[in-house]
C-alpha positions as a Markdown table, in Angstrom:
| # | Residue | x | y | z |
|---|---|---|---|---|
| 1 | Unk | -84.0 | 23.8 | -65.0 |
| 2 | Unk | -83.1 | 23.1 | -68.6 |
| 3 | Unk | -85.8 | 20.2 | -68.8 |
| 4 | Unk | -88.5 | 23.5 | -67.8 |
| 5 | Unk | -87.4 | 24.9 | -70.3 |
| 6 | Unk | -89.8 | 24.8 | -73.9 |
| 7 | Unk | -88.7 | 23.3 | -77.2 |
| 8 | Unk | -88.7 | 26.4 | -79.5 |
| 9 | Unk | -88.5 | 25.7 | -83.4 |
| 10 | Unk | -87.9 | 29.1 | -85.6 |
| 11 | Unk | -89.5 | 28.5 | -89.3 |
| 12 | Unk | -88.0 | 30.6 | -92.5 |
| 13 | Unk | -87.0 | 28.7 | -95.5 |
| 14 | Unk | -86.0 | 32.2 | -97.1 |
| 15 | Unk | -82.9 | 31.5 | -99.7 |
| 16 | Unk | -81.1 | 34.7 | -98.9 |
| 17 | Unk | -80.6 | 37.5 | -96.1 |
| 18 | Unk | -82.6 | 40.0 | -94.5 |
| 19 | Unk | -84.2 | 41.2 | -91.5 |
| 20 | Unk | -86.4 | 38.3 | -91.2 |
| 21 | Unk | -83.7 | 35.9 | -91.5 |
| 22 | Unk | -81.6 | 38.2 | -89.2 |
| 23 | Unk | -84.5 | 38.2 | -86.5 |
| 24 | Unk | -85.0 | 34.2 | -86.8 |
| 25 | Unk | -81.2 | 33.4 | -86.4 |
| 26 | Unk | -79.8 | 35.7 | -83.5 |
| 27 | Unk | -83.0 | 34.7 | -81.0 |
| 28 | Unk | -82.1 | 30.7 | -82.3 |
| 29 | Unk | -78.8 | 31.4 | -81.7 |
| 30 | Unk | -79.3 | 33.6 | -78.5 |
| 31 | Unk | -82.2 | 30.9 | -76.8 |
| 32 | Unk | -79.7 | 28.0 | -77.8 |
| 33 | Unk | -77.1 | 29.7 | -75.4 |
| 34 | Unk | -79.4 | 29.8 | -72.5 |
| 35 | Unk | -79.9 | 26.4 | -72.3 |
| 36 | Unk | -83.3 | 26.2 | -74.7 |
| 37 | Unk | -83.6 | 23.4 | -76.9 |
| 38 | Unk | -84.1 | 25.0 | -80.8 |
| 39 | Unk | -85.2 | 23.5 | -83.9 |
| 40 | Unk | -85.0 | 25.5 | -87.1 |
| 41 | Unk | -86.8 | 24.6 | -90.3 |
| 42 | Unk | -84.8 | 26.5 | -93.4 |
| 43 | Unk | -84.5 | 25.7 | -96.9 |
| 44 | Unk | -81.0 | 23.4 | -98.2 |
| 45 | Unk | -78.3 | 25.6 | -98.7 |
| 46 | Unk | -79.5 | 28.7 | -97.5 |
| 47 | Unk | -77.8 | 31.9 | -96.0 |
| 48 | Unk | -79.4 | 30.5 | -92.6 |
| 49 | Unk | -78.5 | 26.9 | -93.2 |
| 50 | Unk | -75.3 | 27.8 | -94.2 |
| 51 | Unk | -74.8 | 30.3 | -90.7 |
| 52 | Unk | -76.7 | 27.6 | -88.6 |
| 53 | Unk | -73.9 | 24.9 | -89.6 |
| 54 | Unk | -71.8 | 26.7 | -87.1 |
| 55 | Unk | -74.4 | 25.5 | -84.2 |
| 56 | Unk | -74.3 | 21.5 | -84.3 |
| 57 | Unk | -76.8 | 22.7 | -81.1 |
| 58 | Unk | -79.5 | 23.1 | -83.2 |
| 59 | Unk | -81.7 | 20.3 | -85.3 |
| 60 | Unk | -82.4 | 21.4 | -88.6 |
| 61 | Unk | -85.5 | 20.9 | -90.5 |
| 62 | Unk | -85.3 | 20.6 | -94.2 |
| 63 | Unk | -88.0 | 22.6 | -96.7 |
| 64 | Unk | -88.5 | 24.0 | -99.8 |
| 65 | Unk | -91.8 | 26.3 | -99.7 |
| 66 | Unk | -93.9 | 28.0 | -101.5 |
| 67 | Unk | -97.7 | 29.0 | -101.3 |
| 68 | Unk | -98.6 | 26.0 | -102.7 |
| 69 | Unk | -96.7 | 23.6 | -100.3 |
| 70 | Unk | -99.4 | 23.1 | -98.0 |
| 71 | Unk | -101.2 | 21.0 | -100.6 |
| 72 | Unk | -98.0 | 18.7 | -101.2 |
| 73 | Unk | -98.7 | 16.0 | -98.7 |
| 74 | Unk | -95.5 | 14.4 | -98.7 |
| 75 | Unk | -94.0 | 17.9 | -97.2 |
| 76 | Unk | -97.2 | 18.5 | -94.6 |
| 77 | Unk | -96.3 | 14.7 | -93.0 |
| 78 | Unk | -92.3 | 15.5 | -92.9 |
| 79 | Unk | -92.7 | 18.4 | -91.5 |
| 80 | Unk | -95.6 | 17.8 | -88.6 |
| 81 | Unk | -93.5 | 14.6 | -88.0 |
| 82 | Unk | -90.9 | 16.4 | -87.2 |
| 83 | Unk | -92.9 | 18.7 | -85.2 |
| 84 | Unk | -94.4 | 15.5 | -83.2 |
| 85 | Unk | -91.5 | 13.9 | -82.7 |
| 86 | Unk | -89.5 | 16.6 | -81.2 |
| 87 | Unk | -91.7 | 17.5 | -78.9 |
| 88 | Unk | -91.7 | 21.2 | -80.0 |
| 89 | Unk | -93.8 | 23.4 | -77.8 |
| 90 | Unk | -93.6 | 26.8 | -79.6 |
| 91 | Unk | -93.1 | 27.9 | -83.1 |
| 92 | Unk | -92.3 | 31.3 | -84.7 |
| 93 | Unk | -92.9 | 32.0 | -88.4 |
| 94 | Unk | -92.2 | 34.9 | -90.2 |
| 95 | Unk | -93.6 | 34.4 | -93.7 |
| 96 | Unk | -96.9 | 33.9 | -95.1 |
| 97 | Unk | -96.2 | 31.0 | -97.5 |
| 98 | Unk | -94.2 | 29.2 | -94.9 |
| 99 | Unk | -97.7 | 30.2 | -92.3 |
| 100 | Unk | -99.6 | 28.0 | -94.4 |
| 101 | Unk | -97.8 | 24.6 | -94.2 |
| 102 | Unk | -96.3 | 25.3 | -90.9 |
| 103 | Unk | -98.8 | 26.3 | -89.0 |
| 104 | Unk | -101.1 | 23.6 | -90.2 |
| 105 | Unk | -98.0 | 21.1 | -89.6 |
| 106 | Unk | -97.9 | 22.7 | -85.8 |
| 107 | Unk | -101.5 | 22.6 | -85.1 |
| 108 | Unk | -101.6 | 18.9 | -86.0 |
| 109 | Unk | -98.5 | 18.0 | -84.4 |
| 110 | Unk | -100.2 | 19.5 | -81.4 |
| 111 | Unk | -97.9 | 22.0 | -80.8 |
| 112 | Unk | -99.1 | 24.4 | -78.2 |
| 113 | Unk | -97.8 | 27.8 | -79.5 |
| 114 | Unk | -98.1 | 28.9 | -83.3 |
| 115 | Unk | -96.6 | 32.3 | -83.6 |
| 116 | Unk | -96.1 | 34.5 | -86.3 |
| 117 | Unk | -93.6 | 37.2 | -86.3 |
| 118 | Unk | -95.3 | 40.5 | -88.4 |
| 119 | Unk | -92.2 | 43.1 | -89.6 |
| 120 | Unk | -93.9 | 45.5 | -91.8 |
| 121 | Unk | -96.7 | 48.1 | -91.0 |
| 122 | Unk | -98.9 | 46.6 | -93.7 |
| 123 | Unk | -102.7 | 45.7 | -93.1 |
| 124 | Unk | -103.1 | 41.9 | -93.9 |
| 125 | Unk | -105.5 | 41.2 | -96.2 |
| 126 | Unk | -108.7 | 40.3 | -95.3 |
| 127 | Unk | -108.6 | 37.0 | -97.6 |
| 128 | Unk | -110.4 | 33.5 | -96.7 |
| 129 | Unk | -106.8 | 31.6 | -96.4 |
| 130 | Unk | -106.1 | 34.7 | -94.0 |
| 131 | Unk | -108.9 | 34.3 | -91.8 |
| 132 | Unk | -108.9 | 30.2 | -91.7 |
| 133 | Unk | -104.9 | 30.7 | -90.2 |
| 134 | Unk | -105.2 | 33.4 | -88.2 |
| 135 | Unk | -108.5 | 32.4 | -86.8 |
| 136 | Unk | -108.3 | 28.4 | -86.6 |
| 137 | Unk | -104.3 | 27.8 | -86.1 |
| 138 | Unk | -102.2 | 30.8 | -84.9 |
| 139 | Unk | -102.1 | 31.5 | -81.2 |
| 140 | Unk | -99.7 | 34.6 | -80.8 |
| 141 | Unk | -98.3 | 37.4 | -82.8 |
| 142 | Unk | -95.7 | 39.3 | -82.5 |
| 143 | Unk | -95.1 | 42.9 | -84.0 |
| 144 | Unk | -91.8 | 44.9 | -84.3 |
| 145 | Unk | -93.6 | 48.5 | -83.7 |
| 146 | Unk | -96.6 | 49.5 | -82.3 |
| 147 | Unk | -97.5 | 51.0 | -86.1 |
| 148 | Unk | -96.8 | 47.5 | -87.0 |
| 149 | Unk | -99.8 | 46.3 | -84.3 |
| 150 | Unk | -102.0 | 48.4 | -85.5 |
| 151 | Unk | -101.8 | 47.7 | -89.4 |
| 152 | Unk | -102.5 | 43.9 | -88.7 |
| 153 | Unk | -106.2 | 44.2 | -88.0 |
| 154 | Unk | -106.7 | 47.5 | -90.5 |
| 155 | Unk | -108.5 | 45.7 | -92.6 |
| 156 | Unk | -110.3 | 43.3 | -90.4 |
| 157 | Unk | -110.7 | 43.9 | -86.4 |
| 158 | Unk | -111.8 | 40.5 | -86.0 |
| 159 | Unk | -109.4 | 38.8 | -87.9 |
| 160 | Unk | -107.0 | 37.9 | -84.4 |
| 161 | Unk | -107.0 | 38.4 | -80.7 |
| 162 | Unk | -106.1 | 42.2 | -80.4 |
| 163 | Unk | -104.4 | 40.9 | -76.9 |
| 164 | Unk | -102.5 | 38.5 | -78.2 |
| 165 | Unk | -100.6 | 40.6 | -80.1 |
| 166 | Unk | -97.1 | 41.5 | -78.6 |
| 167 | Unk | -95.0 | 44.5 | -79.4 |
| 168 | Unk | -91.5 | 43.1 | -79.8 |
| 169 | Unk | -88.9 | 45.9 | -80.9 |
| 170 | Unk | -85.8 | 44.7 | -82.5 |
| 171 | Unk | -82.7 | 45.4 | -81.0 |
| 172 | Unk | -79.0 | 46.4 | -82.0 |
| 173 | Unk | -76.1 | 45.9 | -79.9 |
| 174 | Unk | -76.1 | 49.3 | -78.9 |
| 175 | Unk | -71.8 | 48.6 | -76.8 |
| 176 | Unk | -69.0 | 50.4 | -78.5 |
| 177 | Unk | -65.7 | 52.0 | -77.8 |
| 178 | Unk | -66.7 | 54.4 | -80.5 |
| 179 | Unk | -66.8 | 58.1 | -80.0 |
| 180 | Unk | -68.4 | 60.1 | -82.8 |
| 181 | Unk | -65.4 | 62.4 | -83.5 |
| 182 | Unk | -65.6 | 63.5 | -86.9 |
| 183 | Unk | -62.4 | 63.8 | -89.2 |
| 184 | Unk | -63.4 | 66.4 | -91.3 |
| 185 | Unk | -64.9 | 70.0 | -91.1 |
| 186 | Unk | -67.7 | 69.5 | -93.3 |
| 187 | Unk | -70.8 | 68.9 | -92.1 |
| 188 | Unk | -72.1 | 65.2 | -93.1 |
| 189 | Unk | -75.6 | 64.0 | -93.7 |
| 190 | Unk | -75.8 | 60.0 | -94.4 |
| 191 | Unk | -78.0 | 57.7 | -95.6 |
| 192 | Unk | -77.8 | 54.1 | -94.9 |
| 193 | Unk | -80.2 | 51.7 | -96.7 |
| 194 | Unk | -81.6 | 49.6 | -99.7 |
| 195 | Unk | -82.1 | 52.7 | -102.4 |
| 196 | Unk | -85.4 | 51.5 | -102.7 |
| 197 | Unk | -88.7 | 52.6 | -103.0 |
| 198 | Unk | -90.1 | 52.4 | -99.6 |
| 199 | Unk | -87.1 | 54.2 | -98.6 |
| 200 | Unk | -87.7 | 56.9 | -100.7 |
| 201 | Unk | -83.7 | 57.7 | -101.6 |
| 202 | Unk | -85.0 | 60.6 | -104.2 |
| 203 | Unk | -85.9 | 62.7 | -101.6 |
| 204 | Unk | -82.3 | 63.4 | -101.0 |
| 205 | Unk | -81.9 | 65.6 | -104.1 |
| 206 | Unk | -84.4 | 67.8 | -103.8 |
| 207 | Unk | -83.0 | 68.7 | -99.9 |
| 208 | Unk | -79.7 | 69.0 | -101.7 |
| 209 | Unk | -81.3 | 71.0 | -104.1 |
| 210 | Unk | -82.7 | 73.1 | -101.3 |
| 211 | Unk | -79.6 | 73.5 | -99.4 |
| 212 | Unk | -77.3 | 74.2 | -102.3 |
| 213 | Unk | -79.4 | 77.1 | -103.0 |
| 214 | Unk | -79.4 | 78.3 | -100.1 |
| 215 | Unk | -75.8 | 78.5 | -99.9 |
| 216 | Unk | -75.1 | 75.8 | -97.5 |
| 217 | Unk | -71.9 | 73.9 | -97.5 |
| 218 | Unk | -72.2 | 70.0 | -96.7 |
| 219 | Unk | -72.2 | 66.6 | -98.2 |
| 220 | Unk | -74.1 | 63.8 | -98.5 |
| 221 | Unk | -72.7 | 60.5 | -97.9 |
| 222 | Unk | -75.1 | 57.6 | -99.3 |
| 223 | Unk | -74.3 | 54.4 | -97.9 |
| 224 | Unk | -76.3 | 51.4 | -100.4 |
| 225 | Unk | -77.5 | 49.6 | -103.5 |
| 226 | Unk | -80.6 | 48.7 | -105.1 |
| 227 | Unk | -83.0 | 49.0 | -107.7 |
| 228 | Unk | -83.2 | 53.7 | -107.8 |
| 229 | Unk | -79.3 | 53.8 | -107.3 |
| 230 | Unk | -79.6 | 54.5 | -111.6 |
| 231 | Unk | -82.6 | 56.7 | -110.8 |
| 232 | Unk | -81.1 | 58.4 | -108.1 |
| 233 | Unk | -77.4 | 58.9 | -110.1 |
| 234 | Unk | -79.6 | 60.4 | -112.9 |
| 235 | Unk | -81.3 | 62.7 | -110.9 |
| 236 | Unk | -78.1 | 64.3 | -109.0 |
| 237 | Unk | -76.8 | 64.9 | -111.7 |
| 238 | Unk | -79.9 | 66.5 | -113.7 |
| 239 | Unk | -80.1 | 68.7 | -110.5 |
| 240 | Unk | -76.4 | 69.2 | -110.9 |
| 241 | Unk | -75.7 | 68.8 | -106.9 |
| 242 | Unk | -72.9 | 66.1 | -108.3 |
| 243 | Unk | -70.1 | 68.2 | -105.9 |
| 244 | Unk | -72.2 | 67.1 | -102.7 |
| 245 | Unk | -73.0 | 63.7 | -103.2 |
| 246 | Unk | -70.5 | 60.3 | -102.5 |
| 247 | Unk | -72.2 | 57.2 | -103.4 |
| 248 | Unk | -70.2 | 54.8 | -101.5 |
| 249 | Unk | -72.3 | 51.5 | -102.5 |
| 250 | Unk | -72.7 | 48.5 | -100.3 |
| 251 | Unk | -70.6 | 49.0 | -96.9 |
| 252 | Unk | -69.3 | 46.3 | -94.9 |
| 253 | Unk | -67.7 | 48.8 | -92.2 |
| 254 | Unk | -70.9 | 50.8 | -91.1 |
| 255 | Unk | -69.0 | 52.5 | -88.0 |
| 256 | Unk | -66.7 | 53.6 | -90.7 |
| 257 | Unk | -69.8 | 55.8 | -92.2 |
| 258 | Unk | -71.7 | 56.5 | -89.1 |
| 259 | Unk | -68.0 | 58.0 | -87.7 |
| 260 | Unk | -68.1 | 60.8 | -90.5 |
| 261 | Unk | -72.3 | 61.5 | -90.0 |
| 262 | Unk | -73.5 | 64.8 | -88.6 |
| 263 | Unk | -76.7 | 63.7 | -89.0 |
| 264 | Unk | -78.9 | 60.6 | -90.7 |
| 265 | Unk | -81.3 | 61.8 | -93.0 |
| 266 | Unk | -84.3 | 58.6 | -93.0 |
| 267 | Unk | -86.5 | 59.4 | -95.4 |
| 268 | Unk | -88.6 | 56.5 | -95.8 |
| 269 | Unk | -92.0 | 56.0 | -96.4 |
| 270 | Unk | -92.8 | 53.6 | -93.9 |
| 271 | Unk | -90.6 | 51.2 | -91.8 |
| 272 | Unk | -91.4 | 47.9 | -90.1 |
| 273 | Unk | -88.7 | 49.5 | -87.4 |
| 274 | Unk | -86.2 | 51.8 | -88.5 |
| 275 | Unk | -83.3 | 50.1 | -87.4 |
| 276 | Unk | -81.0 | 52.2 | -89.0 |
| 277 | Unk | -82.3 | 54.8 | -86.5 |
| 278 | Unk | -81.1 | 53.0 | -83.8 |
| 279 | Unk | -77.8 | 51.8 | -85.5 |
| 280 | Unk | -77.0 | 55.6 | -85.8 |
| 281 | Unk | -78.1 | 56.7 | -81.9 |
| 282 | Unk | -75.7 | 53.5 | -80.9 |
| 283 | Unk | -72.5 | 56.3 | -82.7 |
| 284 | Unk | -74.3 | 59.3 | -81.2 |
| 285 | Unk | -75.8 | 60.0 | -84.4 |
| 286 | Unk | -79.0 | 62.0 | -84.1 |
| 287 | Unk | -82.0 | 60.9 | -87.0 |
| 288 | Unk | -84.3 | 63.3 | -89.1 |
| 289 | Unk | -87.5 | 61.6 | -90.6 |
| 290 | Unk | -90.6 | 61.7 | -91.5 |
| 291 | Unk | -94.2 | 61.3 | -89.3 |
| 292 | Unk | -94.8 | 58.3 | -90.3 |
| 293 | Unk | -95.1 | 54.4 | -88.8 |
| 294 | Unk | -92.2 | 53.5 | -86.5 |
| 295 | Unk | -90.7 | 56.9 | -86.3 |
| 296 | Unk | -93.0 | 58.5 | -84.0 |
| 297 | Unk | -91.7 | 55.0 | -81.7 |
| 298 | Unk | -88.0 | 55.6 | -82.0 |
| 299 | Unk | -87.3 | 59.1 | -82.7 |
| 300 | Unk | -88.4 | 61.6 | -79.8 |
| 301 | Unk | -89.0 | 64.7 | -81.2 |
| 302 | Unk | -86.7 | 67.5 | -80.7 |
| 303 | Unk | -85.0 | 65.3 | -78.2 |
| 304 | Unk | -82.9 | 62.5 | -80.2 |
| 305 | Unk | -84.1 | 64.1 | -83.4 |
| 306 | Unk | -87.0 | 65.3 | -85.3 |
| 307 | Unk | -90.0 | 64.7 | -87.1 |
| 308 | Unk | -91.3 | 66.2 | -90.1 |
| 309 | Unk | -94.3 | 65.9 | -92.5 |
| 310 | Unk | -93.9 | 63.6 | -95.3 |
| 311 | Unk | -91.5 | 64.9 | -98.0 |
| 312 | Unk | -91.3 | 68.2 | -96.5 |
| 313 | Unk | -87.7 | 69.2 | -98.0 |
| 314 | Unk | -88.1 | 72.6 | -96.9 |
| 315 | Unk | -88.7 | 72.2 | -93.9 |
| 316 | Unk | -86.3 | 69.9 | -93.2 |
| 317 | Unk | -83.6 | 71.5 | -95.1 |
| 318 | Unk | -84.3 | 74.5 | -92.7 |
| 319 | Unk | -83.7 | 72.4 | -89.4 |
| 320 | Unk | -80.3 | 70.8 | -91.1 |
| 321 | Unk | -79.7 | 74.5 | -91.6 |
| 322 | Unk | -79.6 | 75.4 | -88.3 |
| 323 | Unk | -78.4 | 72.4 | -87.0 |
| 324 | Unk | -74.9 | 73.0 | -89.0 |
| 325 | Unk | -74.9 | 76.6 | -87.0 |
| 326 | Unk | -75.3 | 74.8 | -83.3 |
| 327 | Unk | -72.7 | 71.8 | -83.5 |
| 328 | Unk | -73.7 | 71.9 | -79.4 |
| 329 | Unk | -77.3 | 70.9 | -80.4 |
| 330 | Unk | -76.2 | 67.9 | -82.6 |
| 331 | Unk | -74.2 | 66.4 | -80.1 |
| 332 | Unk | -76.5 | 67.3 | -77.2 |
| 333 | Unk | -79.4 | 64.8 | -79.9 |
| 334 | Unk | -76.5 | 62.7 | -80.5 |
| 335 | Unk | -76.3 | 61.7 | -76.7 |
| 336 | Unk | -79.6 | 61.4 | -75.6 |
| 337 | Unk | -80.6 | 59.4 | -79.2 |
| 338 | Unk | -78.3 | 56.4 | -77.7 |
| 339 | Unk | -79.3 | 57.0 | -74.0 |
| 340 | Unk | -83.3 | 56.9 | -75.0 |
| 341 | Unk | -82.5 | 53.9 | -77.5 |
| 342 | Unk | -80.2 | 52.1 | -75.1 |
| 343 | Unk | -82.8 | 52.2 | -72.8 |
| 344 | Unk | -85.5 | 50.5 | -74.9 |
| 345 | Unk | -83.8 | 49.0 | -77.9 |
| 346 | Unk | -80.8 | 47.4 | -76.4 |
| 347 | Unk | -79.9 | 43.4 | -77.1 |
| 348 | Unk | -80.2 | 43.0 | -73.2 |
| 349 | Unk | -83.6 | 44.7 | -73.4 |
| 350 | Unk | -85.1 | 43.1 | -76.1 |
| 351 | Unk | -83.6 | 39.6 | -75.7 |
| 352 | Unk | -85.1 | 39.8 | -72.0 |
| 353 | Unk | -88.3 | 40.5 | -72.7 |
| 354 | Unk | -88.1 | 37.7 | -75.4 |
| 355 | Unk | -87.0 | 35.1 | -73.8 |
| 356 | Unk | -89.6 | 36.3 | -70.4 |
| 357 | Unk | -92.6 | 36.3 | -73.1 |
| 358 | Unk | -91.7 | 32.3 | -74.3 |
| 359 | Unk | -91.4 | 31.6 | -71.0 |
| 360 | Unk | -94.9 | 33.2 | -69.8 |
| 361 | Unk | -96.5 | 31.4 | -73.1 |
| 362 | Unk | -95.2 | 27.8 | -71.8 |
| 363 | Unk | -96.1 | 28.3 | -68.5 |
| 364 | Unk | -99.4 | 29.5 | -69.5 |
| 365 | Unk | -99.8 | 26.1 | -71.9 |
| 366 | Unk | -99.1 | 24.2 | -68.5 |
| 367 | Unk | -101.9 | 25.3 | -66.8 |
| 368 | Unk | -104.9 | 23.0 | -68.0 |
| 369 | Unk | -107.3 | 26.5 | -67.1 |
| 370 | Unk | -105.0 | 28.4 | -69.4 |
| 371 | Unk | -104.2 | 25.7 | -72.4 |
| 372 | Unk | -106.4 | 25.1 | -75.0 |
């Protein structure tokens, strides 16, 4: 069986840590434990060598990119060598500047399946290096959301194969012993991310604003760092909502903050997938967002939360409103947020479908009537 099996190489030479580097590591790790044979290509010294050192299972490829790399001959041989002689059948990129020199490295190391993994709802631009990959060397695609499928050929519909295009959601661990039973009589909104732009962590005063005026009691918990967390400490306390805000920085112990939550307030303004959605549906934690990318995927309305037009404070504030006078409502989202996300966003789910889609791919490239 194991000899059936393909030789999968995962390709990010990323320094730090992020969802990328998240994604890339856990299906390594997770395809390594069933018996696939994995490669990984990283940069020296990087969060993911530095995590992959702990799985002697795995070969690891050495390379510094950049955009430019694919012109540095030296790195193109190393790399398709290492391709070649491994025998790798399938690999999965999730950058553009390492698609450049490794998918050009694949293709002439005759490996059968190029994929590139796509994680943000963005259109791709419609630029001659663009066309020559995705046309020329790239085989598959995968896509976190179905908003994140549809932005990849916004600006070009003939740029790639609309059907070769897979929707992959991520997943999250969704087993826990935890119970969301509050410790406190004050009704708790969160928010759990980057203080970023895209996530839009400004929005936040104005519903404070909003709900302080209106007489409401509640606080805010804010669970994050980043570049607005000045911005956003300004603001509260021009708006003087000060009393209803805790800025609890970078947490380690996210249970810890989803255990004190009410509800998540997600007011981004886009999301590749809003995994925090799910994070906070795995604690019985219902979501309120905005009508926008993958929150029309993961959040049914009025079922395991609800939708709202982009920055519509007002109305929003009026559903937390009456969300705070039917604690039987929260609870009732709470529970079927992690039912309807267990059900489609669980690490058994996901990893399944995964590991079936590879699978299909290598079979496929066995066929000479289906191989290129």
């Amino acid at each position: 069986m194991q000899n059936q099996l393909p030789h999968i190489a995962f390709m990010n030479t990323i320094s730090g840590w992020g969802g990328g580097e998240k994604w890339h590591f856990d299906y390594a790790v997770l395809l390594a434990e069933k018996g696939f044979t994995i490669s990984f290509i990283c940069a020296k010294n990087s969060v993911l060598h530095e995590r992959l050192l702990a799985y002697p299972n795995i070969k690891l490829h050495f390379l510094k990119s950049t955009n430019f790399s694919v012109f540095y001959i030296g790195k193109l041989q190393k790399l398709r060598n290492f391709l070649k002689k491994n025998q790798v059948d399938q690999i999965w990129i999730n950058f553009p500047k390492d698609l450049k020199i490794g998918a050009l490295a694949a293709h002439q190391a005759k490996v059968k399946t190029i994929g590139y993994v796509r994680g943000i709802p963005k259109p791709i631009k419609n630029s001659f290096t663009n066309r020559w990959l995705f046309q020329k060397y790239v085989t598959n695609i995968i896509a976190n959301s179905l908003a994140t499928k549809k932005s990849i050929l916004a600006n070009n519909a003939n740029l790639f194969p609309e059907d070769k295009i897979k929707v992959l959601y991520n997943w999250v661990a969704m087993e826990t012993s935890h119970t969301n039973k509050k410790k406190n009589d004050v009704f708790t909104l969160g928010f759990v991310g980057r203080l970023a732009p895209e996530k839009n962590p400004l929005f936040l005063v104005r519903l404070a604003e909003i709900l302080k005026q209106k007489g409401i009691s509640f606080q805010f918990l804010i669970a994050g760092v980043g570049s607005l967390e000045t911005d956003l400490r300004k603001q509260i306390h021009e708006k003087e909502v000060q009393n209803y805000f805790q800025l609890l920085g970078f947490c380690e112990d996210i249970e810890a903050v989803f255990s004190q939550l009410d509800i998540l307030i997600v007011p981004s303004v886009w999301e590749g997938f809003g995994y925090v959605v799910v994070e906070a549906a795995k604690y019985q934690v219902p979501s309120l967002a905005f009508k926008t990318s993958s929150f029309l995927e993961i959040i049914q309305n009025e079922k395991t939360g609800k939708l709202f037009d982009m920055n519509d404070a007002n109305a929003m504030a009026e559903t937390i409103i009456q969300l705070q006078k039917q604690p039987e409502k929260v609870e009732e989202l709470g529970k079927q947020a992690k039912e309807f996300c267990s059900k489609y966003f669980s690490k058994e789910v996901v990893v399944n479908e995964f590991t079936n889609y590879v699978l299909q791919l290598h079979q496929a490239n066995q066929s000479p009537l289906l191989s290129k």
